[in-house]
LUMDRENLO-332188 format. One record per residue: residue in three letters; x, y, z of N, C-alpha, C in turn; chain. Coordinates in steps of 0.05 Angstrom, whole numbers, plus 32768, in hexadecimal, padded with zeros to 4 digits. Layout:
- code,n.east,n.north,n.up,ca.east,ca.north,ca.up,c.east,c.north,c.up,unit
- ALA,X,Y,Z,X,Y,Z,X,Y,Z,A
...
This chain:
- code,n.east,n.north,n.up,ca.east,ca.north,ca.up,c.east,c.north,c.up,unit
- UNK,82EA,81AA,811F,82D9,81B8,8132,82C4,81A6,813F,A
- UNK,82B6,81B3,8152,82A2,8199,8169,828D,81AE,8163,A
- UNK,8277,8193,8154,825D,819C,814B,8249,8197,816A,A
- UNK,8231,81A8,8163,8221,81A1,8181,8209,81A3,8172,A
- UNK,81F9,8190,816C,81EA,8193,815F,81C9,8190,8172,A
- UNK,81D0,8191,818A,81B6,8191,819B,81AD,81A7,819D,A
- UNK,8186,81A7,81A0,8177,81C1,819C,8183,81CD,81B6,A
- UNK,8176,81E0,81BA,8178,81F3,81D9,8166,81EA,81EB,A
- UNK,8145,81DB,81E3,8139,81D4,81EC,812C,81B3,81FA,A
- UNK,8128,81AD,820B,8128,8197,8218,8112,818C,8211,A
- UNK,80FE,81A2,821E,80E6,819E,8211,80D5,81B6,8203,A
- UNK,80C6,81BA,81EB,80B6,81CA,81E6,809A,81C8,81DA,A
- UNK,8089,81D1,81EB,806A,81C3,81E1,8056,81D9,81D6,A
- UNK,806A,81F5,81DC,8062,8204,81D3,8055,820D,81E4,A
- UNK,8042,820C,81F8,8037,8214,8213,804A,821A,8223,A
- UNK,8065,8201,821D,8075,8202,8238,8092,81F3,8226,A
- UNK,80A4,8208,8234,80B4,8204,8227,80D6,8202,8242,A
- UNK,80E6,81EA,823F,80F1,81E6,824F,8110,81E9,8245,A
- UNK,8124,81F5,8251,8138,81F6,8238,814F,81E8,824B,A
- UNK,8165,81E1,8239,817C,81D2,8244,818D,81E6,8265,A
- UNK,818E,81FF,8253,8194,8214,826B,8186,821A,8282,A
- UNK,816A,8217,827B,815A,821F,82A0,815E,8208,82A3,A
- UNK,8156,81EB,829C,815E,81D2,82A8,8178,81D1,82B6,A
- UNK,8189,81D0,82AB,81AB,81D9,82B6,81AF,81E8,82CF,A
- UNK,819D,8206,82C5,8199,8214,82DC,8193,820D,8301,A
- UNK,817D,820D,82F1,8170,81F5,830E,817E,81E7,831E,A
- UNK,8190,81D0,8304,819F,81B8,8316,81B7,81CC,8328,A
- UNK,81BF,81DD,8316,81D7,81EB,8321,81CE,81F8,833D,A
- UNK,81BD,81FF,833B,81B2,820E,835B,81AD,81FA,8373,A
- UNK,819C,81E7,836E,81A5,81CE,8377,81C2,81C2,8382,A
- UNK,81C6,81BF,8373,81EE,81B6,8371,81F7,81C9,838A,A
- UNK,81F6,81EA,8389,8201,81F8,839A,81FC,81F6,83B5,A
- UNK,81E1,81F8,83B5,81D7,81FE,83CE,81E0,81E3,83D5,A
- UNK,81DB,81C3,83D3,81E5,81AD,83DC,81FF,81AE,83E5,A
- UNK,8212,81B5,83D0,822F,81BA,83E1,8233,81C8,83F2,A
- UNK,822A,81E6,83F6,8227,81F9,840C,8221,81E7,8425,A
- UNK,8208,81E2,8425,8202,81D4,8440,8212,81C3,8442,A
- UNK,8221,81B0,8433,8231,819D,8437,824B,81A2,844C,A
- UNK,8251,81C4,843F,8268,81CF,844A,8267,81DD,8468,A
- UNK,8247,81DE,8465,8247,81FC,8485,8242,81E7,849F,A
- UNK,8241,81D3,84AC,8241,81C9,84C1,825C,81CD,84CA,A
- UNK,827C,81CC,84BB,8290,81C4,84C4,8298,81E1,84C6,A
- UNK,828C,81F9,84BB,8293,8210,84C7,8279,8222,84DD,A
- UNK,8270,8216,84E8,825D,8224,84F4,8245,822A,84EB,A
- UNK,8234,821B,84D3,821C,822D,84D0,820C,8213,84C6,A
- UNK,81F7,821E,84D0,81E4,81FC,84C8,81D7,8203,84A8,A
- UNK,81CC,81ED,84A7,81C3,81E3,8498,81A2,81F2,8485,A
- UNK,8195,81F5,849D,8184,8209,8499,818E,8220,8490,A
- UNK,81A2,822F,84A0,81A5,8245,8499,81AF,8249,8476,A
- UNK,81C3,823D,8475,81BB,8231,8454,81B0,8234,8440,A
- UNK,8198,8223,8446,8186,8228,8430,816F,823E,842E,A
- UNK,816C,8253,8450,8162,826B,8456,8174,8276,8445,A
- UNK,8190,827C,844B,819F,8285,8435,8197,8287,8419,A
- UNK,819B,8270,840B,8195,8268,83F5,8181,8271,83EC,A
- UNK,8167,8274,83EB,814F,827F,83ED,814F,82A2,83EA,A
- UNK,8160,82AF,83F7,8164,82CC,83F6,817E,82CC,83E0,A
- UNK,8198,82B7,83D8,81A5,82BF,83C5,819F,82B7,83AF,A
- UNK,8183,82A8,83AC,817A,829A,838F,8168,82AF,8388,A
- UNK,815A,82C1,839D,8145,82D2,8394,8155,82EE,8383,A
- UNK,8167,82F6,8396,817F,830C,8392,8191,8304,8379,A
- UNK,8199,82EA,8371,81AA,82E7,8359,8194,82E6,833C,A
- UNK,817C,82DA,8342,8169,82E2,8331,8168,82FC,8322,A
- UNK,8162,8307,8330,815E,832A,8339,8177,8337,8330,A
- UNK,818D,8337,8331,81A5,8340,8329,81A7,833A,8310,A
- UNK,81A2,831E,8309,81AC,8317,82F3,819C,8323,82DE,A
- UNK,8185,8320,82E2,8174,8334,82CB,8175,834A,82CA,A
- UNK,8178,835C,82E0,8178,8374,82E2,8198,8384,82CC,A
- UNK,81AB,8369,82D6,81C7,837A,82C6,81BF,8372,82A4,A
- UNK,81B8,8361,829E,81A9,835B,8287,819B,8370,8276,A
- UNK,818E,8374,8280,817C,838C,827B,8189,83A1,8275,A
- UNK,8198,83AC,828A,81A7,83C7,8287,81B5,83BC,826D,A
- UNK,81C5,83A8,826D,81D6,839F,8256,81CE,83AA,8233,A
- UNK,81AB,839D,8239,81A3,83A4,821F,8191,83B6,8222,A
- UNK,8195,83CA,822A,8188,83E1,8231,816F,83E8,821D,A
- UNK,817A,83EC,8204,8162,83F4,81EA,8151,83E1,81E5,A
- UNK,815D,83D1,81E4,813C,83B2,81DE,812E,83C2,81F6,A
- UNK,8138,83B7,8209,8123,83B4,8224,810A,83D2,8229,A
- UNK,8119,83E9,821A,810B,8403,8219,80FD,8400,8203,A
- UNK,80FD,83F5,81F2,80F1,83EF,81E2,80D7,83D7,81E8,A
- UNK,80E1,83C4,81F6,80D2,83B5,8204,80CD,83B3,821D,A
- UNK,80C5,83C2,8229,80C0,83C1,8243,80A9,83A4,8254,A
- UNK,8098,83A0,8240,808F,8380,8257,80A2,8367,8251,A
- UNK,80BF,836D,8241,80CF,8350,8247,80D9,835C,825B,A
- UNK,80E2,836E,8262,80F6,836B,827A,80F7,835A,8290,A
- UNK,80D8,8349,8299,80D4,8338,82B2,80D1,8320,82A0,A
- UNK,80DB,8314,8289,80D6,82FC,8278,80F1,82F7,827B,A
- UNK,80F8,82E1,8292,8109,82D9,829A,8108,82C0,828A,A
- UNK,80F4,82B3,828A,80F9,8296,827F,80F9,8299,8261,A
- UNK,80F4,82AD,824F,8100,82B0,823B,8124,82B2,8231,A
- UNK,8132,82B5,8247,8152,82B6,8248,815E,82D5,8251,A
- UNK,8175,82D8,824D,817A,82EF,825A,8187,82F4,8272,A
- UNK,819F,82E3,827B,81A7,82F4,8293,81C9,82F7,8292,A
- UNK,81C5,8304,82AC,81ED,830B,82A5,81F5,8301,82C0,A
- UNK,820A,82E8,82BD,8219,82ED,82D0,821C,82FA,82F1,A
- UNK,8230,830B,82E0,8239,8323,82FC,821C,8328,8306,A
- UNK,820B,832E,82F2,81EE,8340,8311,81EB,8323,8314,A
- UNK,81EA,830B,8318,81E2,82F5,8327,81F0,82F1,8335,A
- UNK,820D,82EA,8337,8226,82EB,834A,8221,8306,8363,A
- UNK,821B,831F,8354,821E,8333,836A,81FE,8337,8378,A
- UNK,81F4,8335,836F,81CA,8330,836D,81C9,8319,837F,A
- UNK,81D5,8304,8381,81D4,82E8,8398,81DC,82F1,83AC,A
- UNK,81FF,8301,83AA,820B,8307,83C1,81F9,831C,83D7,A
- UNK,81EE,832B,83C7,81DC,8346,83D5,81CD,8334,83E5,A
- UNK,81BC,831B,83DF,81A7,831A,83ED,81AC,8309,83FB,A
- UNK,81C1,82F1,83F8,81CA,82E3,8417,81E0,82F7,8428,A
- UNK,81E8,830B,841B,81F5,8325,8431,81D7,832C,8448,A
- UNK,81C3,8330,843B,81AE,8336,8450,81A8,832C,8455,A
- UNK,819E,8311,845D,8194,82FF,8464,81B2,82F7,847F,A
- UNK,81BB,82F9,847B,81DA,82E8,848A,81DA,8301,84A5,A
- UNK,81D5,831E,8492,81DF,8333,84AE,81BF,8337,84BB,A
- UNK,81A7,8323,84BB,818C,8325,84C9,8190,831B,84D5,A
- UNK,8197,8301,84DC,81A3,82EA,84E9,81AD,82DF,84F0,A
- UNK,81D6,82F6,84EE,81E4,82EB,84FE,81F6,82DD,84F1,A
- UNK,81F3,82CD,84E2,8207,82BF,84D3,8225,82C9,84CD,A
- UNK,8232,82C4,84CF,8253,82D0,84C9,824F,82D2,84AA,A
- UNK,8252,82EA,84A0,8256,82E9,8489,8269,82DE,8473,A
- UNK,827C,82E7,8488,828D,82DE,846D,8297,82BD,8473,A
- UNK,8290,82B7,8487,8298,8297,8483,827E,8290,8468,A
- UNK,826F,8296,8474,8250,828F,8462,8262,8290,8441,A
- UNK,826E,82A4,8433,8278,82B8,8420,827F,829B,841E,A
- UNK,829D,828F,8429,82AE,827B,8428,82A3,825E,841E,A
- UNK,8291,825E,842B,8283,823F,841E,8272,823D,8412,A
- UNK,8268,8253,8404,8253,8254,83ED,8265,8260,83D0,A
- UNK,8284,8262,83D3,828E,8264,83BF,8299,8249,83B3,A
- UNK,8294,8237,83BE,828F,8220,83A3,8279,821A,8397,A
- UNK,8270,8215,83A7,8256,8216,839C,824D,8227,8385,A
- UNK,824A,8238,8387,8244,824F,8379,8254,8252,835B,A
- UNK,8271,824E,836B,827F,8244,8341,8274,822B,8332,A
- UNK,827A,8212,833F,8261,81FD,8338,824D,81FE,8330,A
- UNK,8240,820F,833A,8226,8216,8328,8228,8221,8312,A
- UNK,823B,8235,830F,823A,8244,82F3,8245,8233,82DD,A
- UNK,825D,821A,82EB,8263,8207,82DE,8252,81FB,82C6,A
- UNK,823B,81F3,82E3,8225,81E2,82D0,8219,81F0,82C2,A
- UNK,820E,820C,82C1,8200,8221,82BB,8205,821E,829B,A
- UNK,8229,821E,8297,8234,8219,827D,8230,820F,826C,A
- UNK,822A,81ED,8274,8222,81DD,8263,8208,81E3,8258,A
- UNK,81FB,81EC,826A,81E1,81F8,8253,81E1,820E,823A,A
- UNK,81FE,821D,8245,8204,8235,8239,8207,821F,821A,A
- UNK,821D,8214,821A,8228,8205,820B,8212,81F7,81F4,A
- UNK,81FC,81EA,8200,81EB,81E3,81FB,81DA,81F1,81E8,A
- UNK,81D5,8207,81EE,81BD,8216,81E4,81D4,822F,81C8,A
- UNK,81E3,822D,81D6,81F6,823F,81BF,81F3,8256,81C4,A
- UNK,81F3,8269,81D9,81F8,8279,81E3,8212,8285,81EE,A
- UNK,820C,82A9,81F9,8223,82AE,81F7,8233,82B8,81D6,A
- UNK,8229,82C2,81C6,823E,82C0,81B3,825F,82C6,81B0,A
- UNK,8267,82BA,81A8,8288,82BA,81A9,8295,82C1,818E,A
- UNK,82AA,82CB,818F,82BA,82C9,8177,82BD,82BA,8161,A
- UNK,82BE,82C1,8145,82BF,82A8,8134,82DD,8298,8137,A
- UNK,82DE,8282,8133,82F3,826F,8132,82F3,8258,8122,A
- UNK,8307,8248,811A,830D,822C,8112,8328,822D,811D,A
- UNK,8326,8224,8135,833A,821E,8143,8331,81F9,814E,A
- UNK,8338,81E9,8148,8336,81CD,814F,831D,81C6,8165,A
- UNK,831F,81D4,8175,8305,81D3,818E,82FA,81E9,818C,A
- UNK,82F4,81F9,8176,82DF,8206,8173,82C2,81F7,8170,A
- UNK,82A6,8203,817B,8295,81FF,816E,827D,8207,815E,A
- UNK,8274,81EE,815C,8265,81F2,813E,8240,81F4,8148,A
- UNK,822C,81FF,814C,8217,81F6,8151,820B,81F3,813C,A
- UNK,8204,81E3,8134,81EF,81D4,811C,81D3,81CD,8118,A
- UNK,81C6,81D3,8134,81A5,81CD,8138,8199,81E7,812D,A
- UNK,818B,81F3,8122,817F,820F,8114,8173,8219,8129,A
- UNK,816A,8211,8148,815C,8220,8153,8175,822E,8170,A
- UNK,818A,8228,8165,81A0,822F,8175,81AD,824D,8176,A
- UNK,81AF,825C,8181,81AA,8279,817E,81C7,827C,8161,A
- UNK,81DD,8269,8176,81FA,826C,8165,81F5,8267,814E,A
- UNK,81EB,8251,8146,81E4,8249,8126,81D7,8260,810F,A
- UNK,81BF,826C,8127,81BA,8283,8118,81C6,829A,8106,A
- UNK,81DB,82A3,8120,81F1,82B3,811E,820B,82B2,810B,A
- UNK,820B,8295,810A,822A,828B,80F9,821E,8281,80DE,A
- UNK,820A,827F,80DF,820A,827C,80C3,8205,8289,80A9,A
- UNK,8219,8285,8099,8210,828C,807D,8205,8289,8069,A
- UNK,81F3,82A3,806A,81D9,829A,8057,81D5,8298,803B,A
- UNK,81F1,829B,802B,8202,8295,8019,820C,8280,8015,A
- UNK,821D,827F,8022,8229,8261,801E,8220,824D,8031,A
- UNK,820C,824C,8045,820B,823C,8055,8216,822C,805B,A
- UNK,8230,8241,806A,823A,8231,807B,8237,823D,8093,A
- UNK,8241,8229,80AC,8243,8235,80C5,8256,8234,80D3,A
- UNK,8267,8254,80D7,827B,8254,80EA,827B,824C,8109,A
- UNK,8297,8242,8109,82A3,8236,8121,82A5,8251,812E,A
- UNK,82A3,8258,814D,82A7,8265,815F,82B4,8257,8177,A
- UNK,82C9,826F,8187,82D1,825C,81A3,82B9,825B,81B5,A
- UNK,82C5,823C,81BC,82AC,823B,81D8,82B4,824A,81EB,A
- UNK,82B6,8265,81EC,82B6,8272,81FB,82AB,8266,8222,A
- UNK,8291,825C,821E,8286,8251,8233,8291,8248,823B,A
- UNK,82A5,822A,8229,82AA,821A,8240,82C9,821D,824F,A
- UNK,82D5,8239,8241,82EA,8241,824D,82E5,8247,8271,A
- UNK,82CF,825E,826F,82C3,8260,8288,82BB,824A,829A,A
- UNK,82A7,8235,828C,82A6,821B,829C,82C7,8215,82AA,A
- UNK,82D9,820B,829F,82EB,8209,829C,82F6,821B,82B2,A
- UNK,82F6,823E,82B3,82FE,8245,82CD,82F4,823F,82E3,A
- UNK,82D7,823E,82E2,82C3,8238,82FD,82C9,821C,8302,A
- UNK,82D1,820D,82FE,82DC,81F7,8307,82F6,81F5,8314,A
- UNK,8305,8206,8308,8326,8207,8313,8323,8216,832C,A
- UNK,8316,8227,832A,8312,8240,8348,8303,822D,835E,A
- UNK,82EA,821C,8356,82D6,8202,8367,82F5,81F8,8371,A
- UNK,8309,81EC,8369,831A,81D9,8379,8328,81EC,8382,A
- UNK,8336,820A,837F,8341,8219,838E,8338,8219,83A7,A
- UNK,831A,8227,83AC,8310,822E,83BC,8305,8211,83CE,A
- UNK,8307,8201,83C8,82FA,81EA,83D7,8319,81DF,83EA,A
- UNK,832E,81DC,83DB,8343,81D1,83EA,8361,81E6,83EA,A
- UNK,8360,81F8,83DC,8375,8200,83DF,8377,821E,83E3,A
- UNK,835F,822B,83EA,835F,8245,83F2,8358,824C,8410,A
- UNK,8348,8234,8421,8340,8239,8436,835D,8234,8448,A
- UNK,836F,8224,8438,8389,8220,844C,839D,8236,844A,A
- UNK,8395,824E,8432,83AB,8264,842E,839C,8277,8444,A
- UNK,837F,827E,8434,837E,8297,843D,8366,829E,8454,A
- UNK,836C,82B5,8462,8364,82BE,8481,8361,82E3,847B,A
- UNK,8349,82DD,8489,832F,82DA,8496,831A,82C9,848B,A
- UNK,8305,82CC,849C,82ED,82C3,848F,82EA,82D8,846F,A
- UNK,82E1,82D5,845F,82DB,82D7,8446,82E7,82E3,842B,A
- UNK,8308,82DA,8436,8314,82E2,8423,8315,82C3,840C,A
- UNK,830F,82B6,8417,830E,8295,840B,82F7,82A3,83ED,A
- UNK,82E6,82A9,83F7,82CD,82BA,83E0,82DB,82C4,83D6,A
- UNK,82E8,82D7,83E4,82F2,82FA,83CB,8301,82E7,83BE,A
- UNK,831C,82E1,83BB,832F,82CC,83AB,8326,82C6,839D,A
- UNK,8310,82B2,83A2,82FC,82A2,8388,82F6,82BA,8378,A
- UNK,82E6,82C7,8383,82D8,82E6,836F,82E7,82F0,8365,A
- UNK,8309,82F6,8366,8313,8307,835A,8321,82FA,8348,A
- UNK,8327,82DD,8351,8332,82CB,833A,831A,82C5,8322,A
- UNK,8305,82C7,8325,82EE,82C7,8313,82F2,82D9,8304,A
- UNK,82F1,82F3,830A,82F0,830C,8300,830A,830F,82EA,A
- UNK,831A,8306,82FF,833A,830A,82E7,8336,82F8,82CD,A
- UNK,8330,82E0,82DB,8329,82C5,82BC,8316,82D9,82A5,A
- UNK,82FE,82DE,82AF,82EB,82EC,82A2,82F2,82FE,828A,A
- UNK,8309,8313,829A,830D,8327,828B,831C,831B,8272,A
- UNK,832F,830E,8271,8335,82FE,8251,8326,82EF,824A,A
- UNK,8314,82D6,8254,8303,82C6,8246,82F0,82DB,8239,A
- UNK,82E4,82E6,8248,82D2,82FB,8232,82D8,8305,8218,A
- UNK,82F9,830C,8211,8303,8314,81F4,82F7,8308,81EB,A
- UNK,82F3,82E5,81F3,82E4,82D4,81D8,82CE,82D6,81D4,A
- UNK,82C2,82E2,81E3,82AB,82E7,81DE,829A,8301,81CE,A
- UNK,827E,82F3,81C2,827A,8314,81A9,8267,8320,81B6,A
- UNK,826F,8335,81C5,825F,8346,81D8,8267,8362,81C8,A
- UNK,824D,836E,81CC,8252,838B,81CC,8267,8399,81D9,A
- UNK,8270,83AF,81D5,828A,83C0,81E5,8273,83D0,81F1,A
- UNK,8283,83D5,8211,8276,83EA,8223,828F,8400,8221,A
- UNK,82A5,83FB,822D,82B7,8414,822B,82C6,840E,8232,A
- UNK,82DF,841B,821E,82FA,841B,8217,8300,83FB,820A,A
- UNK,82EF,83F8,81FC,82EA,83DF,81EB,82E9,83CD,81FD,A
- UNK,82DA,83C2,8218,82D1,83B5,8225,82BA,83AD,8226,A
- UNK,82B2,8399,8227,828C,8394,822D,828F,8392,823E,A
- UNK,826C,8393,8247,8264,8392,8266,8272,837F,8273,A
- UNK,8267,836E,8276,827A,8358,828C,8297,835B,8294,A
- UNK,82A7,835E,8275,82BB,8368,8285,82BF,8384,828D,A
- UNK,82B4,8396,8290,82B5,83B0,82A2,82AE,83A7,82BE,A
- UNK,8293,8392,82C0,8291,8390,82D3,82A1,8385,82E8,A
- UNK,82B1,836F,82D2,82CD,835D,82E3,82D8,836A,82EC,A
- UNK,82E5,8381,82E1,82FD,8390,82EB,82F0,83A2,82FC,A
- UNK,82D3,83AD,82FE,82CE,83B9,8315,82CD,83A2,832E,A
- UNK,82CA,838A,832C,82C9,8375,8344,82E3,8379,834C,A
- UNK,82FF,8377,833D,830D,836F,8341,8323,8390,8357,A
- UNK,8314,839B,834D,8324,83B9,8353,8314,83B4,8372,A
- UNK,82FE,83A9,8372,82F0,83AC,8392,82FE,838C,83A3,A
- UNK,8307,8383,839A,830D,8364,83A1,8327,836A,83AC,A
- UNK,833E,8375,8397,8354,8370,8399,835E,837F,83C0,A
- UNK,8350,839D,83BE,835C,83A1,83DB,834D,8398,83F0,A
- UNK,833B,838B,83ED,8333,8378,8408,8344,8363,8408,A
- UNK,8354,8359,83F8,835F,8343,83F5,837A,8347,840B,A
- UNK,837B,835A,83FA,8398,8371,8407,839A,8378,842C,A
- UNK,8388,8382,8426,8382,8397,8443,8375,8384,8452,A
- UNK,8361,836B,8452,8355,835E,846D,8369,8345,846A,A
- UNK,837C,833D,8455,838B,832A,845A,83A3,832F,846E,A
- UNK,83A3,8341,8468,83C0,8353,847B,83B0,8352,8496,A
- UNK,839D,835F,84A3,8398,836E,84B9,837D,8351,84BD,A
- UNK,836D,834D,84AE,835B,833B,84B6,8368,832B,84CE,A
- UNK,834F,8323,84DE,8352,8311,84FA,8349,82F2,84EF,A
- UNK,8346,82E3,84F4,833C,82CA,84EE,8334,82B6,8508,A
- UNK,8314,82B7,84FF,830E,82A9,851C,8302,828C,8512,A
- UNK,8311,8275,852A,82FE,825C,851D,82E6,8256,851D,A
- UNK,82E8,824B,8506,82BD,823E,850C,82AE,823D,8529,A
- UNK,829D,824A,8530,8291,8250,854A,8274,822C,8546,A
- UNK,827F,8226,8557,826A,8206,8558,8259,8215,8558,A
- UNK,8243,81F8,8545,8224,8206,853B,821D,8204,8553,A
- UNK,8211,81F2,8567,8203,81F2,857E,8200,8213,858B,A
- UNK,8225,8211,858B,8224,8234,859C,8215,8246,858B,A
- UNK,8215,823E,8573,820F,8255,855F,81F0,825F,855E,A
- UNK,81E5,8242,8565,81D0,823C,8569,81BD,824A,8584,A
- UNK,81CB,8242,8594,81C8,8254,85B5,81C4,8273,85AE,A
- UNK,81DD,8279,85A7,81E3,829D,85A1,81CE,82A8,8591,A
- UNK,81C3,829B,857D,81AE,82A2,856E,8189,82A7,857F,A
- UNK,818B,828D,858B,8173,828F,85A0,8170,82A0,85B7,A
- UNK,8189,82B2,85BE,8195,82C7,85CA,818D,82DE,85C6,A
- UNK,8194,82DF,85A9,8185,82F7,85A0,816A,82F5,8599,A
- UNK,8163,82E8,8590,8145,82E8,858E,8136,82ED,85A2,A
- UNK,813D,82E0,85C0,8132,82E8,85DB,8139,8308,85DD,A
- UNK,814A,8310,85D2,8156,832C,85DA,8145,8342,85CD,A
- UNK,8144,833C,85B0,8127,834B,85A0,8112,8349,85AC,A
């Protein structure tokens, strides 16, 4: 088995405390938004718009992410009601970050015009990339709990201030069980879907933002079995949250896939300049 014997924390001074995962975090948000812009000149959307974007889906994936969190652990949080805004204490999920981002560069994109769903199209690498990196912190800090295992690439966390170590060990025999890295299975998909969507989805599929849905629903499908490995509470019909929520993505994914691939129109990248003009258009027009 693969021991990980690093704390969770980067730095801790006790005033201030910096952990491997918000560090990660950060870079990962970084990482996205850099590729995004990288991507939107050659379809129509500048650069600015971007990181205006960015700004409304960092605030919105925030916001999602804690919020599904919360609901998740419903009784702590009624029980505690001033953590609920103690974000930097840990705590988020996924899906409300993925759907919590999407909400708020959806509004931001239909204030100003932006084509949405091309926008959709080139912030879906990005956006797996990030969760990529997101991982390694996951990995790091020992989070996530997963299934027990001794399966050869199972691992082992060994530092005592590691949540997993806590959890796996026995206070008997002290020892500590191996679990799957569940995490880096997911890393592992958000990477395969990053090269889908970067080279080999924008040449299949038509309209503007079915390049997104694909990614999302191929996420969603990965999800729903990587999660088995994982030791989550059951929500219903012996499912946990996340995956209920996959398969609700996926039940909303699958007939847009269907129905705007069939009938969708597909228009090419409108040059920024023009895009640029049309925008100053309306603004004179308000």
């Amino acid at each position: 088995m693969i021991e990980i014997g690093i704390g969770p924390n980067i730095i801790d001074s006790g005033s201030f405390v910096l952990s491997w995962h918000g560090f990660l975090s950060f870079v990962a948000v970084i990482v996205a938004v850099l590729l995004t812009a990288r991507l939107a000149p050659r379809h129509g959307i500048s650069t600015d718009d971007v990181y205006a974007v960015a700004t409304w889906g960092i605030l919105g994936g925030v916001i999602g992410a804690r919020l599904l969190h919360v609901i998740d652990e419903a009784d702590f949080y009624w029980d505690n009601p001033d953590k609920i805004i103690q974000v930097w204490n840990g705590g988020i999920a996924v899906w409300g970050g993925v759907l919590g981002g999407l909400a708020g560069a959806w509004i931001y994109a239909s204030r100003v015009g932006i084509v949405r769903g091309r926008l959709a199209d080139i912030t879906a690498p990005g956006l797996l990339l990030a969760m990529a990196i997101g991982r390694i912190g996951d990995i790091i800090n020992g989070e996530h709990l997963a299934e027990a295992s001794d399966l050869p690439w199972a691992f082992v966390w060994t530092h005592t201030s590691s949540v997993s170590y806590q959890s796996h060990l026995d206070p008997i025999t002290g020892v500590i069980a191996g679990s799957h890295p569940a995490v880096v299975y997911e890393g592992m998909l958000d990477l395969a879907i990053v090269a889908l969507a970067l080279w080999v989805l924008p040449k299949l599929m038509r309209p503007d933002g079915m390049v997104f849905a694909a990614s999302l629903g191929l996420y969603a499908l990965g999800r729903v079995f990587i999660l088995i490995a994982h030791d989550y509470d059951t929500w219903f019909l012996g499912l946990n949250e996340a995956q209920v929520v996959s398969i609700l993505v996926l039940m909303a994914v699958v007939p847009i896939l269907v129905v705007k691939g069939k009938f969708g129109k597909f228009d090419a990248p409108e040059p920024l300049e023009m895009r640029k003009e049309t925008r100053s258009v309306r603004r004179r027009q308000h």
